[in-house]
N, C-alpha and C positions, 0 to 999 in steps of 0.2 A: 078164027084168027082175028076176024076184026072186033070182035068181040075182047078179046087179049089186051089189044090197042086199045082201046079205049078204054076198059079200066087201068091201065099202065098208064095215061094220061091222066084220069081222075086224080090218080094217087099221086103225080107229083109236084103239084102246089101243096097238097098237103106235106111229104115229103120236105118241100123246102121252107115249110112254113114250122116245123119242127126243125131244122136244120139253123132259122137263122132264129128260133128262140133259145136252140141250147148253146147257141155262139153268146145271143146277148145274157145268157145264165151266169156264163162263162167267165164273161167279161167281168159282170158284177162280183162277182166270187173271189176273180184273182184282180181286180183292180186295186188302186196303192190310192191312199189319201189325196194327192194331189188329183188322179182321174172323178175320183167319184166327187171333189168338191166342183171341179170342172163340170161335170153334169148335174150337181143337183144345184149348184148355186142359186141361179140364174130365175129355174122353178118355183125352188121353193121360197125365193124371196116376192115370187109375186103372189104364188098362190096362198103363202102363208105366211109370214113378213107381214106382208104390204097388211092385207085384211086385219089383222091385228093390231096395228099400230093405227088404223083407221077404225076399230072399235075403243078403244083406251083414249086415243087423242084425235079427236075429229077438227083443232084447233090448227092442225101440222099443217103443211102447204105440200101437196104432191113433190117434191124436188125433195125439202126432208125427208117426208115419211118413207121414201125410195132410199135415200141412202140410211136411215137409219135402219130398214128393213134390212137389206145389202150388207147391213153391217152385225146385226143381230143373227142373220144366217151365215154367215161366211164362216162357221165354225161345222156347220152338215157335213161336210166331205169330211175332218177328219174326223170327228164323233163316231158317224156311222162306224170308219175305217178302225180306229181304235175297240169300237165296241164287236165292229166282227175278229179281230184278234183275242177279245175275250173270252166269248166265244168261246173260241179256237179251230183255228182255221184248219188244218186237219181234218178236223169234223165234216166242216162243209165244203173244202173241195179237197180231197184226200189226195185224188190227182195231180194237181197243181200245187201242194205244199212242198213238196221236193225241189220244183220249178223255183219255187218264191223263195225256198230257203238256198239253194244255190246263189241267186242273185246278189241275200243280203251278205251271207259268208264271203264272196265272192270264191268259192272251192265247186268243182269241176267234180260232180254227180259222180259218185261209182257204180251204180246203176245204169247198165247200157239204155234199157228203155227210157229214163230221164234225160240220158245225155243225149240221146238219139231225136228228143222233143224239145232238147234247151234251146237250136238254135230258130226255130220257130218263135217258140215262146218269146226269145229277144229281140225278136226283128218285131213282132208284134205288141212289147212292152216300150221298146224305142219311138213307136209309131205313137203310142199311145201317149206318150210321157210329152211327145215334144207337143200332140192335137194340145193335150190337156194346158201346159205350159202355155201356146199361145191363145189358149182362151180365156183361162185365167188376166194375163197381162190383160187382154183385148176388154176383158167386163174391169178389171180394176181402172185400168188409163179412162175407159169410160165413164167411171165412178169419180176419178181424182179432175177430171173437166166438168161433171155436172157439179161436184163441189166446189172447185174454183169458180169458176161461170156462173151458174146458174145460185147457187146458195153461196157464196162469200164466206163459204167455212172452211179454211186451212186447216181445220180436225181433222173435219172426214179425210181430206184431200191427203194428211199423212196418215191416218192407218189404214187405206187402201195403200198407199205407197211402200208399205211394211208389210201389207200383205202381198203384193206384187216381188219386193223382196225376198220373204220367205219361200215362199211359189218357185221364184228363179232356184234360190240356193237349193229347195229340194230338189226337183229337176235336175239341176247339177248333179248333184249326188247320186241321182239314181241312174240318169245316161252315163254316168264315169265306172260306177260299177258293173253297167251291160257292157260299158264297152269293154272294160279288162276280163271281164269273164268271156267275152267273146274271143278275144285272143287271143286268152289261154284255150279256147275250145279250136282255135285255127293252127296250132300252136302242132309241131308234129306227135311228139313227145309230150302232153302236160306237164311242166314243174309240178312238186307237191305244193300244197296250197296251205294257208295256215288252219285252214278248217278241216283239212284231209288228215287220216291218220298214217303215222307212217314213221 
């Protein structure tokens, strides 16, 4: 018996160690343009940005080469996102396409196991949408004060500000549609939806 115990223990860091990589899998997979720029911005502007603009122009002054880095990357999040729709996203999370595509229809799953996962999915796409939203803002306003302040370029300072803009209005968009598809899922009865047939 103690013997039992003890391998039941071994096993569960491994256990959670597989548990919280197919969560970040997961994430990756069904994440939206705005999350995944939220996460890779930031990275790959220092790890590859920055190193590149410092082999090409060794002349820049760290405060440029940062924001031109920042600004040369800030197109990663949707790239990725559009190239994994290429893709096609079916392919690679076949699970989660139902999920994604209820959202963008905003139409209320006919499939019980969908619908029975949608409200998950939304509290966890809500969550995600608003991290990514204020992180976004938080590196651009960062971006629009190191160009004011520190470099005296009102460039940078407005197309970080357009990207902070666009950033909001998706956001927008995509909390407006979890929200109404929430409420048609709270809703006793669902209305037909324009995306349901009927």
């Amino acid at each position: 018996m103690g013997v039992d115990n003890v391998e039941r223990r071994a096993d569960v860091p491994a256990v959670a160690a597989a548990g919280r990589r197919g969560r970040v899998r997961r994430f990756f997979e069904r994440a939206t343009g705005l999350q995944l720029m939220a996460v890779y911005w930031v990275p790959m502007t220092v790890l590859i940005g920055l190193p590149l603009r410092w082999l090409f122009d060794r002349q820049e002054s760290l405060v440029e080469a940062v924001l031109g880095a920042a600004l040369n990357t800030v197109w990663i999040g949707p790239s990725i996102y559009l190239a994994q729709r290429a893709v096609g996203e079916a392919r690679q999370d076949p699970e989660g396409y139902p999920l994604r595509q209820a959202v963008r229809t905003g139409a209320v799953p006919e499939d019980d196991t969908v619908r029975a996962d949608l409200p998950g999915y939304l509290a966890g796409q809500r969550r995600a949408t608003w991290a990514a939203l204020l992180s976004v803002l938080g590196i651009s306003l960062g971006l629009i004060l190191l160009a004011l302040l520190a470099a005296d370029n009102e460039g940078f300072a407005v197309i970080f500000g357009v990207v902070a803009a666009v950033s909001a209005a998706v956001a927008a968009l995509t909390l407006t549609r979890i929200g109404r598809l929430a409420s048609l899922l709270d809703a006793p009865n669902p209305p037909e939806t324009p995306g349901s047939p009927g």
